[in-house]
VEXDREN-2710 file (C-alpha; in Angstrom, 1 decimal):
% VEXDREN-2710
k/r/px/py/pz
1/UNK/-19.5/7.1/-39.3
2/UNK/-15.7/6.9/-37.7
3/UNK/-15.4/8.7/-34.3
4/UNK/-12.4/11.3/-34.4
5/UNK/-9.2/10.2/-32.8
6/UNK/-8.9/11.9/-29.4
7/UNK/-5.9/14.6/-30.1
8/UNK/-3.6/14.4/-27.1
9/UNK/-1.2/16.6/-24.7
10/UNK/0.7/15.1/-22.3
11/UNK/1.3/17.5/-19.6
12/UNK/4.1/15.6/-16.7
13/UNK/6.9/13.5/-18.8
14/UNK/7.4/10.7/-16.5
15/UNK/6.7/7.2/-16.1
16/UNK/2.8/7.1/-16.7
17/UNK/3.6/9.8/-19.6
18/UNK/5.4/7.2/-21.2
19/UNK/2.5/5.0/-20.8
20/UNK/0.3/7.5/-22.6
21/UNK/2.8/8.4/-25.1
22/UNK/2.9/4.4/-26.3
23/UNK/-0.8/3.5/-26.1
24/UNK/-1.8/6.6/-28.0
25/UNK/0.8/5.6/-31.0
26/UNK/-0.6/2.4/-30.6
27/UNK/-4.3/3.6/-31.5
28/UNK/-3.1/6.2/-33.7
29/UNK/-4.2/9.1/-31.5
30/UNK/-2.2/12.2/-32.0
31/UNK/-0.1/13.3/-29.4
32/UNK/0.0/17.5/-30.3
33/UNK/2.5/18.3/-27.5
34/UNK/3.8/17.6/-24.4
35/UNK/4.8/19.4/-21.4
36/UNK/7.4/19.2/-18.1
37/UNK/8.8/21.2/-15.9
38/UNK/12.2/22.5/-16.5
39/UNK/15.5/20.2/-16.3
40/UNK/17.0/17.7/-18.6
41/UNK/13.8/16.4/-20.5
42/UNK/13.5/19.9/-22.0
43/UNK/13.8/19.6/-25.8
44/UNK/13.9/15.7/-26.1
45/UNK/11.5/14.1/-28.6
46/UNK/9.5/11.8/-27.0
47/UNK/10.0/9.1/-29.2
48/UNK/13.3/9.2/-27.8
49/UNK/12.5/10.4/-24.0
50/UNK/10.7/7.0/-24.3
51/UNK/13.4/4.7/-25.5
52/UNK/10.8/4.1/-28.4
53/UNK/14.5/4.2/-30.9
54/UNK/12.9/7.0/-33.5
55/UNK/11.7/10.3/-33.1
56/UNK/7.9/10.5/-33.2
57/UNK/7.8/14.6/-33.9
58/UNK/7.0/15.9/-30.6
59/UNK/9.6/17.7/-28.4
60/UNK/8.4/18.2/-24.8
61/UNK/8.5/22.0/-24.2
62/UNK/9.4/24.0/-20.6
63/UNK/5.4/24.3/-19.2
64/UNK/6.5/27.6/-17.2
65/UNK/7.6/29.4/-21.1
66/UNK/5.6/27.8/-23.4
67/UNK/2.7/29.4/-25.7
68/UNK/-0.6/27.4/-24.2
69/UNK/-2.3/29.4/-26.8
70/UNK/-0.9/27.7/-29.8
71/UNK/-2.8/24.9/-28.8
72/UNK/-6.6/26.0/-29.5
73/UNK/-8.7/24.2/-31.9
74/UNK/-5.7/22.0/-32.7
75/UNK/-5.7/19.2/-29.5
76/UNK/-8.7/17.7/-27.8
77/UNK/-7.6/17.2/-24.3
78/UNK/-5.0/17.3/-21.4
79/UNK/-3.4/14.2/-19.3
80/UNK/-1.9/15.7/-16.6
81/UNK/0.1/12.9/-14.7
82/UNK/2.2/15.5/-12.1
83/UNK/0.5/15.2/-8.5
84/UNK/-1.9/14.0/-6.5
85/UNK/-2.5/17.3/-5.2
86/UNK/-5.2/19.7/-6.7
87/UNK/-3.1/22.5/-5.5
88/UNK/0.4/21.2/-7.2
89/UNK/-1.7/20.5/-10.8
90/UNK/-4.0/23.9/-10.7
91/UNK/-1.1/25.9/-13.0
92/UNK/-1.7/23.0/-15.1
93/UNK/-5.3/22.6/-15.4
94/UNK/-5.4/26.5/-15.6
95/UNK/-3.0/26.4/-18.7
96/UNK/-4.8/24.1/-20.2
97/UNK/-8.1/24.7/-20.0
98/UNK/-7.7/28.2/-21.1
99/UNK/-6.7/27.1/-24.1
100/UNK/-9.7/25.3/-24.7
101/UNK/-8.6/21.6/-23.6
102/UNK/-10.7/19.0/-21.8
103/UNK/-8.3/17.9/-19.2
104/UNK/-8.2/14.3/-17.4
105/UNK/-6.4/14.1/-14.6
106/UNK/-4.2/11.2/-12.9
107/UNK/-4.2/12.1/-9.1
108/UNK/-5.9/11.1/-6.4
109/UNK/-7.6/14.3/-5.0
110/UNK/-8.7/14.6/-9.0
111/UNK/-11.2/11.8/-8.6
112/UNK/-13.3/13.8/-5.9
113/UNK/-11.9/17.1/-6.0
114/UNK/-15.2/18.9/-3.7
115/UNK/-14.7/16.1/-1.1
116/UNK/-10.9/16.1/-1.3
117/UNK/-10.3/19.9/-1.1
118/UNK/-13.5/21.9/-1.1
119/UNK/-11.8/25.4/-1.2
120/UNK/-10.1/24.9/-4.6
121/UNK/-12.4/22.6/-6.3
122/UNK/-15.0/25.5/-7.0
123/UNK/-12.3/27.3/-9.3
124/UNK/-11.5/24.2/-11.1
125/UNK/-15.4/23.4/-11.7
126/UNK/-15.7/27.7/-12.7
127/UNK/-12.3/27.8/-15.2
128/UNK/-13.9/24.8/-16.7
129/UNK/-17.2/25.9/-17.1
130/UNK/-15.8/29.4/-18.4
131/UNK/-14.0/27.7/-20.8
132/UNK/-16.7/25.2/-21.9
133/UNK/-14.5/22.2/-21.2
134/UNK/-14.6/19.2/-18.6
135/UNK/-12.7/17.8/-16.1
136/UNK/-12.2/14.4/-14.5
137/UNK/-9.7/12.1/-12.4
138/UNK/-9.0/9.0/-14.0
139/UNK/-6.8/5.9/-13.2
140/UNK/-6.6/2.9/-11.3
141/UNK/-9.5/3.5/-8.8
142/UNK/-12.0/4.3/-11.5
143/UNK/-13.2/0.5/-12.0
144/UNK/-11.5/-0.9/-9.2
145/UNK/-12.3/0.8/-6.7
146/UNK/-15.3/3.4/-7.5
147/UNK/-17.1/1.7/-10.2
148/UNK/-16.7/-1.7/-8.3
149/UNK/-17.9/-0.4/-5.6
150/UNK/-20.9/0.8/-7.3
151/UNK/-21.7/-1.9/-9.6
152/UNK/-21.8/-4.5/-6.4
153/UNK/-24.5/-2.7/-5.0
154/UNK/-26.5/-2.9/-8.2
155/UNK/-28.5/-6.2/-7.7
156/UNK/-29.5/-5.2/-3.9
157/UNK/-32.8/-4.3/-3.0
158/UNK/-31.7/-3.0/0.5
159/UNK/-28.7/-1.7/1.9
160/UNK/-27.5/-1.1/5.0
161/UNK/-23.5/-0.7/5.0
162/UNK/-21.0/-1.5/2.4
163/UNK/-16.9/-2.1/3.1
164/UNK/-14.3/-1.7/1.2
165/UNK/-10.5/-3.4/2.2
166/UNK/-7.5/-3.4/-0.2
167/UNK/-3.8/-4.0/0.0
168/UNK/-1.3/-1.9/-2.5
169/UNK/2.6/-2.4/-2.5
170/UNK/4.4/0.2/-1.1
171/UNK/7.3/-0.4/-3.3
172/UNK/5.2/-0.7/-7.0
173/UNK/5.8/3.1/-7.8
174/UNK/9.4/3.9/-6.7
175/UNK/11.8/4.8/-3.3
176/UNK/10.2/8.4/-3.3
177/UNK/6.8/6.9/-2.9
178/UNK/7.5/4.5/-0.6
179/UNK/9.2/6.9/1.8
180/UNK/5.9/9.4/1.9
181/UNK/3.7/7.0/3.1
182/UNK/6.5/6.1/6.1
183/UNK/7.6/2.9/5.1
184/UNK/11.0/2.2/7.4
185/UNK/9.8/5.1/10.4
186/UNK/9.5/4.3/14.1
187/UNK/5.7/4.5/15.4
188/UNK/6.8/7.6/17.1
189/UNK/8.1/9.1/13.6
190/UNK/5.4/8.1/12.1
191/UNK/2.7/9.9/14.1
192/UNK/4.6/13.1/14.5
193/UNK/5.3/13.3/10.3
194/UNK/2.1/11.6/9.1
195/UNK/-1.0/11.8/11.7
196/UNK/-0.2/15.0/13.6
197/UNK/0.1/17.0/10.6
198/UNK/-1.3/16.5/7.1
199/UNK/0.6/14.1/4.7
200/UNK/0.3/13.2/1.1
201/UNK/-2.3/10.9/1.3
202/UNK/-4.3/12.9/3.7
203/UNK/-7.8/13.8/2.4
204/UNK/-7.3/11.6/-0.8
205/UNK/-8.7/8.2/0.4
206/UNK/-11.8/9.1/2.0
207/UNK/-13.2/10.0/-1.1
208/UNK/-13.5/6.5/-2.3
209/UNK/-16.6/5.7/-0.2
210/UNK/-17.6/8.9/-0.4
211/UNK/-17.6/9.0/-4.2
212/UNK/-19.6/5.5/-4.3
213/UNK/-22.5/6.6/-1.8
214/UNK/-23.0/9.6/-4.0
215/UNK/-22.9/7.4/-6.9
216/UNK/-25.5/5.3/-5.6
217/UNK/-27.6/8.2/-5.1
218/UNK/-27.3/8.5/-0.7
219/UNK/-26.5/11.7/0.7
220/UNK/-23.0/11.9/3.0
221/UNK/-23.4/13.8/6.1
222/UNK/-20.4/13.0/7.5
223/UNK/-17.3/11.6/6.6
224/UNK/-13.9/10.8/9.1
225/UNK/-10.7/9.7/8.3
226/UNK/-7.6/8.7/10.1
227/UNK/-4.1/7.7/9.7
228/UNK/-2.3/4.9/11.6
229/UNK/1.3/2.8/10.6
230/UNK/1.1/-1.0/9.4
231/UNK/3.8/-2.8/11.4
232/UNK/4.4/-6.5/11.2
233/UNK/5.5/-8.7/14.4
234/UNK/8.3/-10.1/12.3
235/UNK/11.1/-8.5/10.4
236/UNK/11.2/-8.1/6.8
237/UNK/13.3/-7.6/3.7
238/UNK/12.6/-4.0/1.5
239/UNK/14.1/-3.9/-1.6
240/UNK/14.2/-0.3/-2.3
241/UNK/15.8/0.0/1.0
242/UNK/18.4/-2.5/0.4
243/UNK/18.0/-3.5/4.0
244/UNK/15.8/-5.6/6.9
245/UNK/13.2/-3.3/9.0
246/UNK/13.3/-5.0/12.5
247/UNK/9.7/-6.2/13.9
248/UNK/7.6/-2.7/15.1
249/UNK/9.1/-0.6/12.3
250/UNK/6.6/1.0/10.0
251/UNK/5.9/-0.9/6.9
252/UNK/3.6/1.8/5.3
253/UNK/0.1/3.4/6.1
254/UNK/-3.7/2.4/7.1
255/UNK/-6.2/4.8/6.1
256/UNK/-9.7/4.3/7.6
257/UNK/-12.4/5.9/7.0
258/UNK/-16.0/6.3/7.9
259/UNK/-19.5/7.8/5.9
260/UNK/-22.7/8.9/6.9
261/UNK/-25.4/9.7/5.1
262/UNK/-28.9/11.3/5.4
263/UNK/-30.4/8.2/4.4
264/UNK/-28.7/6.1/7.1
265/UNK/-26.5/3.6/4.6
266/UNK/-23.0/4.0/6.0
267/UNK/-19.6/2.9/3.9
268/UNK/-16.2/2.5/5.1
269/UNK/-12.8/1.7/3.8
270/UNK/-9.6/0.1/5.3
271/UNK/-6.9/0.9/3.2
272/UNK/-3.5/-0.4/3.9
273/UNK/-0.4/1.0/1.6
274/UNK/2.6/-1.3/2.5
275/UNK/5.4/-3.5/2.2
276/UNK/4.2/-7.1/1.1
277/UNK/5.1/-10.4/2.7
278/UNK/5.8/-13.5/0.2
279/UNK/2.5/-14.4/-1.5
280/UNK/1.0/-11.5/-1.3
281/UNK/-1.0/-10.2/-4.0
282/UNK/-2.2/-6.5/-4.8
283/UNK/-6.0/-6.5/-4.7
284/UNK/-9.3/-4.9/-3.5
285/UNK/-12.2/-6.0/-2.6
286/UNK/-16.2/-4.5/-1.6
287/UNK/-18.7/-6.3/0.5
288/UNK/-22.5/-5.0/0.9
289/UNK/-24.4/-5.9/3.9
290/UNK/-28.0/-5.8/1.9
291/UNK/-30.5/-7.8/0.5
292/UNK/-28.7/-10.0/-1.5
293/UNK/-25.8/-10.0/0.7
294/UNK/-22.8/-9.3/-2.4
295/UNK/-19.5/-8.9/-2.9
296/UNK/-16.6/-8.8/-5.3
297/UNK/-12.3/-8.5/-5.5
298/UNK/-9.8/-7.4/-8.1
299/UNK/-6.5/-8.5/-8.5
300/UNK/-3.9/-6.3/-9.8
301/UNK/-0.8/-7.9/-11.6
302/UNK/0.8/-5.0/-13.5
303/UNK/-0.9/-2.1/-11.5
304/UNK/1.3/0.8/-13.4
305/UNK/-0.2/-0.4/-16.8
306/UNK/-3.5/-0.8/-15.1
307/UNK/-3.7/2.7/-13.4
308/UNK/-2.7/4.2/-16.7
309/UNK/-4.7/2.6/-19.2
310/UNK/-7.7/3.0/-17.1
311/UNK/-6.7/7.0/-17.3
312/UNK/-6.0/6.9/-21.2
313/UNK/-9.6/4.6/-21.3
314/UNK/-11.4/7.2/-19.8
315/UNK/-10.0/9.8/-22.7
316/UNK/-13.0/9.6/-25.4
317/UNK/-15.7/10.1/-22.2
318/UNK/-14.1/13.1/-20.6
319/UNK/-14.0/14.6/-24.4
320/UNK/-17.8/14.4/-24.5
321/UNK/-18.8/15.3/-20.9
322/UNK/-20.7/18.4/-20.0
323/UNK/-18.8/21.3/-19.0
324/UNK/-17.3/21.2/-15.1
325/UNK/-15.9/19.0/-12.9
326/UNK/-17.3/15.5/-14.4
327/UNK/-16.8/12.5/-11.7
328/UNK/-16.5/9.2/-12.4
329/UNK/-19.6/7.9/-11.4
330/UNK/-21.5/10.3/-13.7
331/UNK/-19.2/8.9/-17.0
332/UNK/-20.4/5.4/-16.7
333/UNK/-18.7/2.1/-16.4
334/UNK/-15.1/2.3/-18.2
335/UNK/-15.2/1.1/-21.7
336/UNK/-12.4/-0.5/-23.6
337/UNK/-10.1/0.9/-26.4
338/UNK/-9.0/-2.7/-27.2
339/UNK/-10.8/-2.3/-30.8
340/UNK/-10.1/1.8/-31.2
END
């Protein structure tokens, strides 16, 4: 027997809904409706939001006016690509879920929500289970950076520590991007905007280890994180900038951070965001001090198609999760759609 095709909202009408929007037509999944705030992308068809040169029946609709309700019993599920902040996406997931939709969400604070913000997570994981529906983040870190991380530690028979060190290009997702994570500050600017006070990516990173010790069934009893600027000792060229930042200028951010657990197993996780010298190639890699001794390291060529397929891969698993807040490492390793 044929498994229904996943039927589809997109809620958030940018560039990773576009993504959505074409590898769903490509699989023949129904997209029901779409959503985005309000502005100019109000009443375009997606087909030709998307440059896809025909209209494909589905007119994205102002999310602050329109009926939620309509869409009970007659779509599966919810992408939401808005935020990474649990906080930004809640009217979203609230929307949504109401009406009876499974949502999977692409944001970073999605992926972990009770470790990334422990005060609103609760009334995600309670409107979900009210509404007998699940929840998950989804995207690029599912198999490259928490389902890596837990696989690797799969042939040991002892562990001690594991580490985790990846490089991402600043520039990959856009000037608006690039500027929250301080590419093109002085030190000074840096640590008054970005370490004395909460940023954007505050909170979001330290999940990842977190995520992959719980995964691997350890306890965390303590986790840190801090914040400090990448800076090269020679000047280089940013695109986006349409300029040269001088040796000692920011160049993006290093997130460390640092896990506990009950069991004594620690994890950590260096993290740089940043502009890339010549050569340089996006990629993350694990290492587990154990017994064998293991590790492993993914390239990423085209990491906006990765990040999003990975989301739209995870779509048939969130569908047939338990009620609540479903992390990844309780879905199971991705699985392709390349046959679907």
């Amino acid at each position: 027997m044929s498994t229904p095709k996943p039927r589809l909202v997109i809620y958030g009408t940018g560039q990773f809904g576009g993504y959505i929007t074409r590898f769903a037509l490509d699989k023949g999944w129904p997209i029901v409706a779409a959503f985005n705030r309000a502005g100019p992308k109000i009443g375009q068809d997606l087909g030709r939001l998307y440059k896809l040169g025909r209209d494909i029946g589905v007119v994205v609709q102002d999310c602050e006016t329109a009926d939620f309700s309509a869409l009970r019993g007659q779509a599966d599920i919810g992408v939401v690509v808005m935020s990474d902040q649990l906080t930004t996406n809640f009217g979203a997931y609230e929307r949504l879920m109401k009406a009876g939709l499974n949502v999977i969400c692409h944001g970073g604070e999605s992926y972990f929500p009770f470790g990334s913000n422990p005060a609103i997570a609760p009334k995600i994981d309670e409107l979900a289970k009210a509404n007998q529906v699940s929840f998950s983040g989804g995207g690029i870190w599912d198999m490259s950076r928490i389902w890596a991380g837990i696989l690797v530690a799969g042939p040991c028979t002892e562990l001690r520590s594991l580490r985790q060190t990846s490089i991402t290009d600043a520039q990959r997702n856009g000037l608006a991007q690039m500027l929250s994570i301080g590419v093109g500050e002085t030190v000074e600017e840096f640590t008054a905007k970005r370490v004395a006070k909460a940023g954007p990516t505050n909170s979001m990173y330290k999940t990842i280890p977190q995520q992959v010790l719980v995964g691997l069934g350890y306890t965390p009893t303590a986790v840190r994180e801090k914040l400090e600027p990448v800076v090269f000792d020679q000047p280089i060229w940013c695109a986006l900038l349409d300029k040269e930042l001088t040796a000692g200028t920011s160049v993006g951010t290093r997130i460390i951070a640092e896990v506990d657990t009950a069991e004594g197993v620690t994890a950590s996780a260096h993290i740089e965001l940043r502009l890339f010298r010549e050569g340089e190639v996006e990629h993350m890699r694990w290492e587990v001090d154990g017994m064998p001794h293991t590790r492993i390291r993914i390239e990423r060529d085209d990491s906006s198609h990765f990040t999003c397929s990975s989301l739209f891969n995870r779509i048939p698993d969130v569908i047939a999760a338990p009620p609540g807040i479903q992390e990844l490492y309780k879905l199971g390793p991705m699985r392709h759609t390349a046959l679907a």
